[in-house]
Steps between C-alpha positions, in 0.01 A plus 500: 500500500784340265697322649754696280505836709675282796832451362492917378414605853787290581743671291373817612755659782181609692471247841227439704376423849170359479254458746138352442252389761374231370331526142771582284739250580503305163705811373762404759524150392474603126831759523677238755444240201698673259893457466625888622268568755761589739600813290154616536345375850663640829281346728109322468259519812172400589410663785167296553341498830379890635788404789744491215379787308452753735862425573624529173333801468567651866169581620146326402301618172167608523375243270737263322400472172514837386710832284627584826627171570629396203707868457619459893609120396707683171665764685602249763612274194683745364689631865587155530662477137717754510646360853542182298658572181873503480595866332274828521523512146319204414093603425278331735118464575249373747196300383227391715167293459208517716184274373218332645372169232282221499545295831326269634245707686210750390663842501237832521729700256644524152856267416774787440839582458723797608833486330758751614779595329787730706814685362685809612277718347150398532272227602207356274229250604314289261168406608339226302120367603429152400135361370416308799383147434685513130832309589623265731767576763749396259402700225441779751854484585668439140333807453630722748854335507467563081441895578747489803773388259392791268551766760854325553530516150443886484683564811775325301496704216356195318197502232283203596409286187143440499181573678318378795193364466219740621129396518287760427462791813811370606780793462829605664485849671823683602563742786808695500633583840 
């Protein structure tokens, strides 16, 4: 993602409250780095243990990495934006991140992504399945955080410059809720 697209979600009057579980947090960092992030981000979280999450969330998920997840995580991003922002009239969203990456023990399924994105009117989750074996847990996660700050771009009313960079099979779905 250029790094570009930062500074014009920033000028955006969208805000945010992001919440990602774990993968995803590089996008955090990224939009914290950037002089005007507090006219975009109401509030970060990384709800990170299931203790934590099933808190955030008010009751446990049935599976944590999933659509459901990430859209419950969005819609609780968003409730929690418009508490925060200062007027009614300014345009917020929710954005949430749900991923399981590389770590450092053998995992039975595939490394994905569930990006949801939350406004007044609807709720869309981007789903995102990785190549497993292909990238490191770094590059797993610049990749995710890099379509994370996409969505906020979008959500922003923001055109993203660039593209991400795909391996082959690799796609990003979208269910509208």
């Amino acid at each position: 993602m250029s790094k570009a697209t930062i500074p014009e979600i920033h000028k955006a009057a969208t805000m945010a409250v992001i919440v990602v579980t774990g993968g995803g947090a590089q996008a955090v960092a990224d939009l914290l780095a950037v002089p005007g992030a507090s006219r975009t981000v109401l509030e970060a979280l990384v709800p990170y243990s299931d203790t934590s999450l099933t808190e955030f969330l008010g009751a446990s998920p049935a599976q944590a990495v999933s659509i459901e997840t990430a859209a419950a995580l969005a819609q609780a991003a968003y409730r929690r934006a418009t508490t925060l922002r200062e007027h009614d009239a300014v345009p917020v969203i929710g954005l949430a991140c749900t991923a399981t990456l590389v770590t450092d023990r053998p995992k039975k399924g595939d490394h994905r992504a569930h990006i949801g994105l939350s406004t007044k009117e609807w709720t869309r989750v981007y789903s995102l399945t990785l190549r497993k074996g292909a990238r490191d847990r770094q590059a797993e996660e610049r990749l995710v955080s890099d379509l994370l700050l996409r969505i906020c771009a979008e959500g922003c009313g923001v055109r993203p410059e660039g593209s991400l960079p795909l391996l082959p099979n690799e796609h990003v779905a979208i269910d509208e809720r």
